[in-house]
Steps between C-alpha positions, in 0.01 A plus 500: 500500500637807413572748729343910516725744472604661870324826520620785742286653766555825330380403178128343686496870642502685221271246317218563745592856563412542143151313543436697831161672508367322212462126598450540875129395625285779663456392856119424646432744761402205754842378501733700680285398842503110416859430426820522627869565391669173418825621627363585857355155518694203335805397565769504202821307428777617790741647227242669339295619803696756647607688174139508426427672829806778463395529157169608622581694731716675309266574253266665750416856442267747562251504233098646460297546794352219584688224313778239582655481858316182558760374743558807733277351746363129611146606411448598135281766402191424252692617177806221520619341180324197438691138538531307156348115444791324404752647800831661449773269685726525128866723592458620143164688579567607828829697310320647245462845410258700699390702152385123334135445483317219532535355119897493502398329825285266343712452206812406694263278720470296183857447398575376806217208446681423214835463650362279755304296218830411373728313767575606796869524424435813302304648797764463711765615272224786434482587914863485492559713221227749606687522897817609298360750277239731703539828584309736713414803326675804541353855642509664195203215336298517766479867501415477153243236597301683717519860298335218214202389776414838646480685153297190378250577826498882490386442149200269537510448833567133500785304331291331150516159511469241242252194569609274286716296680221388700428228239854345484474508921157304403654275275798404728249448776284261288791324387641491927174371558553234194870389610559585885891411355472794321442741740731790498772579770489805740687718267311462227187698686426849424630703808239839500702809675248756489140513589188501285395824376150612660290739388399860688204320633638214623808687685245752672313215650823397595625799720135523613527159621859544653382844672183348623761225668711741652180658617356217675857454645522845627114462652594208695801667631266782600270285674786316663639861621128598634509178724814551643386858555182405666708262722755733610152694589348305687848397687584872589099582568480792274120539434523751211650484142633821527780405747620216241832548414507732161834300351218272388248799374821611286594239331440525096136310450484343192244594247296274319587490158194605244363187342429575120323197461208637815217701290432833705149645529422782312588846490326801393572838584208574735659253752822621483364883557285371774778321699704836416249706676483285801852466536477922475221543760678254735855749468277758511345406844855408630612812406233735662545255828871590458509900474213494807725374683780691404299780578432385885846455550549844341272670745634275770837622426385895478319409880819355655705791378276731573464341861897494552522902382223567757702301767824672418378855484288495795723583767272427840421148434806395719295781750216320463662165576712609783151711649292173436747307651552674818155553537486077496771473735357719731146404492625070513730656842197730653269183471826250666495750774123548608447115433780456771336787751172372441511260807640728748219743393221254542645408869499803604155623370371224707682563797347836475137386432573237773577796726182718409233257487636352872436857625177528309345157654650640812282784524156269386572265717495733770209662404280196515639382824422865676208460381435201587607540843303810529218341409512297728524719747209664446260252465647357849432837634147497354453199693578608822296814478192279425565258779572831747795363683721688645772228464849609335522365162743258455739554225805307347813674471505446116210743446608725811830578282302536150268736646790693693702486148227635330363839742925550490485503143216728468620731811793557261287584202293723670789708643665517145149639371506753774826604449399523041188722638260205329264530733176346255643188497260212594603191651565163264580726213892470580745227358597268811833424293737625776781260636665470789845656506714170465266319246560881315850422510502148430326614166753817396785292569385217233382746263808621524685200470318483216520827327900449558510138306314708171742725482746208498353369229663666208792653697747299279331617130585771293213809496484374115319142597316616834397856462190543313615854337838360368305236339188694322799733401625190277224428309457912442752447334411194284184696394657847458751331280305192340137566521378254246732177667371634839153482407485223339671298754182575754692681781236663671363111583875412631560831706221409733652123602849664516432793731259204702798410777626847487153656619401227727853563712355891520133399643693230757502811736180636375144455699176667299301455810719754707400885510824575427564264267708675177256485180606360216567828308767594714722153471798486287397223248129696450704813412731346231250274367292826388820683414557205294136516319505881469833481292368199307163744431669788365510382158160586351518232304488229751235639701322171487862333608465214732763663783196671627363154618812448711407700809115360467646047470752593778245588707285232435785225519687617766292758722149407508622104601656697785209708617280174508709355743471781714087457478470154516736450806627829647194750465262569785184633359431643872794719474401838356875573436602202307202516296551842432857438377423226302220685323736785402726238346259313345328810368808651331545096348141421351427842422775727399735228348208290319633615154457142349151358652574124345796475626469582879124357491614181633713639834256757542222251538739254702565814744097574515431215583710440779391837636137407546584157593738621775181761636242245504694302735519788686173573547442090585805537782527799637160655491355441860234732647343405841161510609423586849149626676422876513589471882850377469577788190288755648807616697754616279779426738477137531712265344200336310446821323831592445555177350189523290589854342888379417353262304255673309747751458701214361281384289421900329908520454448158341213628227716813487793330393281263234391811345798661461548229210235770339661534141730216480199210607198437281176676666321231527755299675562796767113502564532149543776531772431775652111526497360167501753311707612756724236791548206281495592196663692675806518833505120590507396268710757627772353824410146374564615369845615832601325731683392802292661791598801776342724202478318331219415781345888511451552135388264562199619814425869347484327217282358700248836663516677254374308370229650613136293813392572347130240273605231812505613651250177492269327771521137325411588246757170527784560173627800378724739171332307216624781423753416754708132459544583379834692760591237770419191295657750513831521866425128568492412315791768627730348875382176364627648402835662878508244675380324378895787534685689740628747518182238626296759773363665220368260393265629774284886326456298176349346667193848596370556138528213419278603790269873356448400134419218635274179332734360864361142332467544396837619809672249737298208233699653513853541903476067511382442227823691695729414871319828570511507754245828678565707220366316498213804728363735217533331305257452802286906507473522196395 
């Protein structure tokens, strides 16, 4: 058999290069994701193998976007060259030129089944041959190569490609099929080394696909960061999303790539320009929120500055602060100091009170046991005188040394009357409040004792936190300076409680039911109190201020309290000389210093009350007026009479004394006292007993006397107050008994009677009974 020529690799080369891009097949577009790269995959012979590989290698270069590079990475992308049938293990394919195409490929695939068709000595003598001779291209070809490829792409973009190899590839598959012997060796496969050409279509649903991968990659990575986040949440208990850490918030998001291949709805211009003019009116909102805002803190900014200029230009706010702040200081110590002398004041108030209402129940006490006693007395001497004996009376030495004490104690009064030239004095009309010389001392020395300890009292404190001046002079000044702060901080109600201790220390030493008591006008606290209010007033503009209500509340808190302690405990109605004092006091209190009604209502009607509760147990005590036959009283020496005429007498000072209250009492109340409790239940009937005469004449003249001529004042008036009707029915029939008797000229000294407590209807009918005609003129007056 005759041998074929040896052929050079060089000469195959430039045989196919001349056939390239006529005969090479146009790949399916399905391919390139089915198949493989033989070279990647099969193993070749081991002399052959790792030229092949360097060869490749070498060969690599960059070429159009998206092609080649299928071995950069283990996992080949979707546009990879696609892996011929008949495999590529053959050295002289796997050094072949990268320009061939696939028919010099398939051409040389076929010599080589005919060298192996012949004897197997000539293929190995061929595989020798072929070891010795091939070359790797050079640089320069390869260059050359790929200028050929890229202008071949950038023209049609796609290397043309001839299909008809495909049959001879059919052909030599039919006849592998036929004789399995005949099957070609590795070398003889085609070898592809670049990819398919796609078209546009094809390679956008390709980087749609690839993007929508990298998307779904990048979303679970997102999800797996939002986990962790939520974890490290929930580990480090931070409740809102706010606090997350913002590395996270920062990091480049990645957008979803538009799909072409998703239809959008569709699109007119009324949409758009509707979605416009929502968008605007949102901005538009935002912005008006925006600029009112700005403008607040604008005006809040012009306020503050215009607060801080104020500050800084007025000069006596420091003043202010310093006046405000010793006013504090001083007011906070004033208050520390009276809270801490308030003790030692209340002892010795009631050491004081203590001491006066001991000498007070003193002198009761010992009125009701003289009387008693003397009582007693009597009625044993009535006794004897009925019996007729002429044995001694027996008599204990108890009521032996009351009587003595008693006709001492009136010797003494009567000289001291004597000695005045008050010689119309009648007996029972003086005080019995005289002590004996060492009980007299006994009570000066404790008073005082007393009197010494109050002036002790604030011996260690400044005049500006005890002395009543020194303090109204501080808030003068407050108000002078500050009238507004003053004012408003209500210190006419605060003046009162402060100045409370302070006045009560004055009145320690002060008794209202003394003659010579000192009033209340002339003390020193009464005096700067209104020196206080008359400053305060000169301001016509505060002429309804509330500092004229400070003299009027301290009165009511601190002096009427005072005063009805002295009634309810200390007064003795009987006493014409305390009631008389405590009158004048209580006079110049209810009446002249009653600016404010409401607010002294309440002490006033405390104090009135007292007052008539204190006289009717005076008229239930001390009120006693014997009864004793003509015989015994006839003689106006005995002791019987005597007895009976200080009492009566007592009991007239008593009614004199309840109607000095004239004024200050209601009416009806006096008239209650004084004529229906006291004039008609004792008084006339101990004038009824008496025998008629000058004396009684008197009696009723000093009645009428005392009774208030406010009470007559109406001039219609031509009946008597019904209180009296048993007065003037005593009057009329005791004119009866004179107009008989030898008094008759003392019939005329009753009608004035009847003409002063308006019994006019009354006197006008005696006068026509009695035709006493010349005192019709007295009526006439009237």
């Amino acid at each position: 058999m005759a041998h074929r020529p040896k052929r050079t690799f060089r000469q195959r080369r430039a045989q196919s290069s001349d056939s390239d891009g006529a005969e090479e097949p146009f790949a399916e577009p399905g391919a390139p994701e089915e198949q493989t790269a033989p070279g990647l995959t099969e193993e070749g012979p081991p002399s052959g193998g790792g030229r092949v590989e360097v060869t490749a290698r070498r060969g690599r270069g960059p070429g159009p976007r998206g092609r080649g590079r299928v071995w950069a990475s283990s996992r080949r992308p979707a546009g990879a060259a696609p892996r011929a049938e008949g495999g590529s293990s053959a050295p002289e394919s796997r050094v072949a030129d990268l320009s061939t195409d696939e028919e010099g490929e398939t051409s040389h695939s076929s010599e080589s089944k005919d060298d192996q068709s012949s004897s197997s000595n000539s293929s190995t003598s061929l595989e020798e041959e072929f070891s010795s001779i091939v070359n790797i291209p050079d640089a320069a070809f390869i260059q050359a190569a790929r200028r050929k490829r890229e202008l071949a792409r950038a023209r049609d973009d796609y290397i043309s490609l001839d299909v008809k190899h495909t049959s001879a590839i059919t052909g030599m598959k039919k006849n592998s099929d036929e004789d399995p012997e005949s099957e070609p060796d590795n070398h003889e496969e085609r070898i592809p080394f670049t990819p398919k050409p796609q078209t546009l279509k094809q390679r956008m649903a390709e980087e749609t696909t690839s993007r929508n991968e990298t998307s779904e990659e990048s979303q679970e990575d997102e999800n797996q960061d939002i986990w962790e986040q939520q974890q490290m949440r929930k580990a480090v208990k931070i409740t809102e999303g706010r606090d997350l850490d913002l590395s996270y918030s920062s990091e480049p998001q990645t957008v979803k790539k538009f799909d072409t291949l998703i239809s959008l709805p569709p699109v007119n211009l009324e949409i758009i320009k509707k979605q416009l003019n929502t968008r605007l009116t949102l901005l538009q909102d935002t912005h008006r929120s925006h600029l009112r805002e700005y403008e607040k803190y604008i005006r809040d900014v012009k306020s503050s500055k215009s607060t801080i200029q104020n500050l800084e230009n007025s000069s006596n706010q420091a003043l202010n602060f310093k006046f405000y702040k010793s006013m504090k200081i001083y007011v906070e110590n004033l208050i520390d100091c009276l809270n801490e002398k308030i003790i030692s004041i209340q002892e010795i108030e009631s050491s004081m009170h203590a001491l006066l209402l001991k000498q007070a129940m003193t002198f009761m006490k010992r009125r009701q046991d003289e009387l008693k006693h003397e009582s007693t007395y009597l009625q044993q001497l009535s006794r004897r005188a009925e019996t007729s004996t002429n044995e001694s009376l027996a008599v204990d030495e108890k009521t032996q040394w009351i009587l003595e004490e008693i006709e001492s104690r009136r010797s003494r009064r009567r000289q001291a009357r004597a000695l005045s030239g008050n010689c119309d004095h009648q007996e029972g009309t003086s005080s019995d409040d005289e002590l004996s010389s060492a009980d007299m001392n006994d009570f000066q020395k404790t008073q005082g004792d007393i009197s010494q300890d109050r002036k002790k009292i604030f011996e260690d404190v400044h005049d500006d936190f005890c002395n009543i001046q020194h303090i109204l002079l501080k808030f003068q000044q407050w108000r002078e300076k500050y009238p507004d702060s003053y004012y408003e901080a209500f210190i006419s109600l605060c003046i009162p409680k402060l100045l409370n201790p302070l006045i009560r220390v004055q009145l320690i030493d002060w008794n209202p039911l003394k003659f010579d008591a000192i009033g209340l006008k002339q003390m020193p606290w009464f005096t700067s109190i209104e020196e206080f209010m008359a400053s305060g007033m000169e301001d016509s503009k505060k002429e309804d201020s509330s500092d004229k209500k400070i003299l009027s509340t301290v009165i009511n808190k601190t002096i009427i309290p005072r005063l009805t302690d002295f009634v309810e405990f200390i007064w003795d109605p009987l006493s014409t000389s305390q009631t008389t004092s405590l009158i004048t006091h209580c006079r110049m209190i209810l009446e002249e210093l009653s600016t404010c009604a409401n607010e002294v209502s309440k002490g006033k009607q405390d104090l009135l009350k007292s007052i008539v509760v204190r006289m009717k147990k005076a008229i239930e005590d001390d009120v006693f007026i014997p009864l004793y036959p003509k015989s015994t009283v006839e003689n106006k020496t005995s002791p019987h009479s005597k007895f009976q005429e200080r009492q009566f007498w007592s009991g007239v000072k008593l009614f004199r004394n309840i109607l000095l209250w004239n004024g200050l009492l209601p009416d009806d109340t006096l008239q209650e006292l004084g004529l229906g409790k006291l004039l008609n239940r004792y008084l006339i009937i101990a004038l009824l007993n008496a025998i008629p005469g000058p004396e009684v004449v008197k009696k009723c003249k000093q009645i009428a006397a005392y009774l208030p001529e406010k009470w007559f004042q109406n001039c219609a008036m031509r009946t008597s107050i019904p209180q009296l009707e048993n007065f003037i029915q005593f009057l009329l029939q005791f004119a009866h008994k004179l107009s008989g008797s030898e008094f008759r000229d003392e019939v005329k000294e009753i009608i004035p009677i009847l003409v002063k407590i308006k019994a006019l209807n009354q006197a006008e009918s005696f006068i026509e009974e009695y035709h006493l005609d010349h005192l019709k003129s007295v009526i006439r007056e009237v």
